[in-house]
C-alpha positions as CSV (number, residue, x, y, z in Angstrom):
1,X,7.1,-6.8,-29.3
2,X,5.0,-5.3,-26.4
3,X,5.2,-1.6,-25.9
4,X,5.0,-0.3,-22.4
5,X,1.6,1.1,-23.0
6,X,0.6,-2.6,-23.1
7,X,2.1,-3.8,-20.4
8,X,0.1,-1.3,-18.4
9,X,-2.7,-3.0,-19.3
10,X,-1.5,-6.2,-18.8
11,X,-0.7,-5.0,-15.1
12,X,-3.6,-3.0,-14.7
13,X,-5.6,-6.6,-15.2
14,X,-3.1,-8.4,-12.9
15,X,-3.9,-6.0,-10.3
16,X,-7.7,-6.3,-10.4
17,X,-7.2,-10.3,-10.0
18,X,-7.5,-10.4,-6.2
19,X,-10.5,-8.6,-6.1
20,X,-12.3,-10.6,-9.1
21,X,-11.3,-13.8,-7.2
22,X,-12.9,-12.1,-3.6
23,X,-16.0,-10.7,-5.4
24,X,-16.2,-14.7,-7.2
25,X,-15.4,-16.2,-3.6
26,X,-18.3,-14.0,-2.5
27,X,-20.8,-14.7,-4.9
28,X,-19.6,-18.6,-4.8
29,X,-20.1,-18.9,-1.5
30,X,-16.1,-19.5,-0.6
31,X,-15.2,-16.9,2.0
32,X,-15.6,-18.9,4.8
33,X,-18.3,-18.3,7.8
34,X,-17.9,-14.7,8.3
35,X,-17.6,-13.2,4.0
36,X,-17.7,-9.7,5.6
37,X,-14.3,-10.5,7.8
38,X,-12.6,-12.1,4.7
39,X,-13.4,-9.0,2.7
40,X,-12.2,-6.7,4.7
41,X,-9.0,-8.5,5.9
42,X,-8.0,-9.5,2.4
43,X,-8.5,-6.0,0.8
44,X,-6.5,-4.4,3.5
45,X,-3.7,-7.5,3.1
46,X,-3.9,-6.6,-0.8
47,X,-3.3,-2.7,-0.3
48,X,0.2,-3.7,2.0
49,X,1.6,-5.9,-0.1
50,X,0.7,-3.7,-3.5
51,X,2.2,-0.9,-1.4
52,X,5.4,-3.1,-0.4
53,X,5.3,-3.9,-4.4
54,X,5.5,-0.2,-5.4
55,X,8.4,-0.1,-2.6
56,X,10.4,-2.6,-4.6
57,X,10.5,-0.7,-8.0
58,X,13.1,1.2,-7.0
59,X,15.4,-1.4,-5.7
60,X,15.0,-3.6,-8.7
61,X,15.5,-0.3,-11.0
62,X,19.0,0.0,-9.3
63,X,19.8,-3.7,-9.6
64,X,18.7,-4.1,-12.7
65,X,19.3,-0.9,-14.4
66,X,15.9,-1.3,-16.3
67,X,15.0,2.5,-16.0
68,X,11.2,1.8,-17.4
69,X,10.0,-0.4,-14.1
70,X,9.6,3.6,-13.0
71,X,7.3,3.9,-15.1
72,X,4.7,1.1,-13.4
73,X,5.0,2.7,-10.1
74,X,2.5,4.9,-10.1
75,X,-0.3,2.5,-11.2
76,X,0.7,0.1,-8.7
77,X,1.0,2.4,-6.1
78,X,-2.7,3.6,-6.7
79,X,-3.5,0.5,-6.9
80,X,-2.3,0.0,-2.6
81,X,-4.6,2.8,-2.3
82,X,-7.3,1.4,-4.1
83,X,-7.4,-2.0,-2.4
84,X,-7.0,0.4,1.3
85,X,-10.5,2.5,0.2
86,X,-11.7,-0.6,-0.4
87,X,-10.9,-1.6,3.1
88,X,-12.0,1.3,4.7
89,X,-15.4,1.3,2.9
90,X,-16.1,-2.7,4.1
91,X,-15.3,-1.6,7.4
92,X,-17.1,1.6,7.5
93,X,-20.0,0.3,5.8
94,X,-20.6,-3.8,6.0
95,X,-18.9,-3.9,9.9
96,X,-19.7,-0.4,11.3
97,X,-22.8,0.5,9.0
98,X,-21.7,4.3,8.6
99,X,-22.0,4.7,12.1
100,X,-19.8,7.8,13.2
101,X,-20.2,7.6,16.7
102,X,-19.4,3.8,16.5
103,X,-16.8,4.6,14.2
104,X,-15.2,7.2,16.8
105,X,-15.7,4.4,20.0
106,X,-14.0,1.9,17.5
107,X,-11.1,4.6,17.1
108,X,-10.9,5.4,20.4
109,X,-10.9,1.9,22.2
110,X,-8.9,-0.8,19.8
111,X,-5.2,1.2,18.6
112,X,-4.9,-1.1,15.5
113,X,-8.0,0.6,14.3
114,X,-6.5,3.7,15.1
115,X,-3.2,3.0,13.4
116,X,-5.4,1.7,10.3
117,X,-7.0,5.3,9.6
118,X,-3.6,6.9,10.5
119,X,-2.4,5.1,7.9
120,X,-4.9,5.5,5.4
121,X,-5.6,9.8,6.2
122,X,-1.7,9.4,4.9
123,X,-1.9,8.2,2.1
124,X,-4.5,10.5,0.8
125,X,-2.0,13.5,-0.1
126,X,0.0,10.8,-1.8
127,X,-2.6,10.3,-4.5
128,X,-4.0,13.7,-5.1
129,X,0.0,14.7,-5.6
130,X,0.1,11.4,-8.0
131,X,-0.4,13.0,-11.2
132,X,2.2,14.6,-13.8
133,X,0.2,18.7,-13.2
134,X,0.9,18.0,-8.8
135,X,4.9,17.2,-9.4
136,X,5.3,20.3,-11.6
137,X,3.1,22.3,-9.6
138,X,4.7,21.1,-6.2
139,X,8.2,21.1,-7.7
140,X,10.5,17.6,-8.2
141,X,12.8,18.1,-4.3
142,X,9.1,19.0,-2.4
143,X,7.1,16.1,-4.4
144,X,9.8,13.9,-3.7
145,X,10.2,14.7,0.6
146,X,5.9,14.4,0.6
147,X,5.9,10.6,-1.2
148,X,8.4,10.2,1.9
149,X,5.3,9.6,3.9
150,X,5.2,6.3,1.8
151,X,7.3,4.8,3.9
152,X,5.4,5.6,7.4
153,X,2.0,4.7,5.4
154,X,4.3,1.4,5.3
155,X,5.6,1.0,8.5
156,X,1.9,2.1,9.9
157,X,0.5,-0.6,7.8
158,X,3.1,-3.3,8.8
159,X,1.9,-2.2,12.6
160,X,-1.7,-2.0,12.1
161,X,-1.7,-5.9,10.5
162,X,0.9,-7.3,13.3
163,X,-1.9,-6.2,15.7
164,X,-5.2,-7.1,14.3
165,X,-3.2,-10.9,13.9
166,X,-4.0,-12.7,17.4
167,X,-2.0,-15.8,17.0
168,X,0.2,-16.7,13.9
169,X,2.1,-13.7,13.1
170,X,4.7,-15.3,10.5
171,X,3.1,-13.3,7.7
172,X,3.3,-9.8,9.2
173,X,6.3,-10.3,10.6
174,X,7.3,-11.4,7.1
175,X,6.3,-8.3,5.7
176,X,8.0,-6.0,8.2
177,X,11.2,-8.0,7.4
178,X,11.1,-6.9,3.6
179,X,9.7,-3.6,4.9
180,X,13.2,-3.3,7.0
181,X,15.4,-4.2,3.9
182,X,13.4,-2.6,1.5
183,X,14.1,0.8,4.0
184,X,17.6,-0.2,4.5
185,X,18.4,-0.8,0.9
186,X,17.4,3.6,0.6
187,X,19.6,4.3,3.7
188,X,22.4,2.6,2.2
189,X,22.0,4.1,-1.5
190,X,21.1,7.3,0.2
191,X,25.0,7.1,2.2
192,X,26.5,6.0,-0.5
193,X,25.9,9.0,-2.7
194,X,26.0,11.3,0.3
195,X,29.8,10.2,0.5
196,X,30.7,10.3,-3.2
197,X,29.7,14.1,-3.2
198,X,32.0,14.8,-0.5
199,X,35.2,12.7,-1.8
């Protein structure tokens, strides 16, 4: 029977599949006329939905009652902010060429750009807090309202691809729908206790 230490690696090698396949699509010449727009796009469409992904653990914990999904979350959720440095690094490096002043003028003029390092400077306490030391350190109630900001890094994310999209915006709009019940579901659970305390 697989132990849970396995099926860490197991996931940890499912999560690295979209960037083999975008590093093989590279090298194989399957990215299309602009490789260095695919890149960046697709990394930065990887780190939403793994963070969407990490969103639903909780969820399916509750419907399920399988306490041990709690235990993937963290990896996966690293894993959103490994596919966002990824993102941020093609863009800073292959679009802008490490260019601050560029970098700032980008900033400054387009607002999805904007939104995108919002959303990424956010996520930043999220994974230095990540470990087992940072919770203990921090405390379980003030861990818990910090990884709060999960959910703007969401929402921010949700925005930031809705914008860059010029025409077909099914998929972000897709996204922003499970976003909504994903946020909903939490609102709901979060009631629903708050009233059996008071009865």
């Amino acid at each position: 029977m697989i132990n849970i230490g396995q099926l860490k690696v197991i996931l940890f090698i499912v999560c690295l599949l979209p960037l083999m396949f975008l590093i093989w699509g590279l090298f194989a010449d399957q990215l299309g006329a602009n490789p260095i727009e695919k890149l960046t796009r697709s990394s930065g469409l990887w780190a939403l939905r793994f963070l969407l992904i990490t969103l639903c653990i909780t969820p399916l914990r509750w419907l399920t009652h399988i306490n041990q999904l709690i235990r993937f979350r963290r990896m996966l959720g690293l894993f959103a902010f490994f596919y966002a440095f990824v993102h941020m690094l093609l863009y800073l490096g292959l679009d802008q060429f490490f260019d601050v002043d560029e970098i700032i003028r980008d900033i400054i003029k387009r607002p999805f750009i904007t939104i995108g390092f919002i959303s990424f400077t956010a996520l930043l306490p999220l994974v230095i807090t990540s470990t087992n030391k940072m919770v203990k350190r921090l405390g379980g109630k003030r861990w818990r309202r910090l990884h709060r900001l999960t959910y703007f890094v969401a929402m921010a994310s949700c925005i930031h691809f809705l914008m860059l999209v010029k025409a077909d915006i099914r998929e972000p709009v897709i996204y922003i729908i499970l976003l909504t019940v994903l946020l909903g579901m939490r609102l709901l659970r979060h009631y629903q206790q708050k009233k059996l305390v008071s009865n």
